[in-house]
N, C-alpha and C positions, 0 to 999 in steps of 0.2 A: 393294807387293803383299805380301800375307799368306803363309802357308807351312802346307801340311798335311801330318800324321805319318799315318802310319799306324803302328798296335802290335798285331803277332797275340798271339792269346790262348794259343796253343800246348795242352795240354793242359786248361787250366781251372785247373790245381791255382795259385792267389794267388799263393805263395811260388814261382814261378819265372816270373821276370817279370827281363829282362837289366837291368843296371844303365845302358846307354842310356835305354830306356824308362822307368824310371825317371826321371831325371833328364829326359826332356821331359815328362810327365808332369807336372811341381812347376812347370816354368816357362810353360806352355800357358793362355790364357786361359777356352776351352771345352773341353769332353771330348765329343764327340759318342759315344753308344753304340747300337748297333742294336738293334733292336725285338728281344721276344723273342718265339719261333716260338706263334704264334695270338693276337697283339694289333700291332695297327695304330698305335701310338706310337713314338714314340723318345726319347731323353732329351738334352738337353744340361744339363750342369752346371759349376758351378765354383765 
């Protein structure tokens, strides 16, 4: 069975982001990210 993170975004600001998150982040296959407020997609990447 697979394993899901979750990573809050905290204020927005890139550059604080904990070095956890980071590092699952580099080893994670997808990144799933939520739509943004008034469009109906989402993204997965990797």
């Amino acid at each position: 069975m697979g394993r899901f993170f979750g990573i809050g975004l905290g204020p927005g600001e890139p550059e604080l982001i904990t070095l956890k998150a980071y590092r699952v982040l580099q080893r994670v296959d997808t990144i799933f990210v939520p739509r943004a407020e008034g469009r109906t997609d989402a993204a997965a990447e990797r």
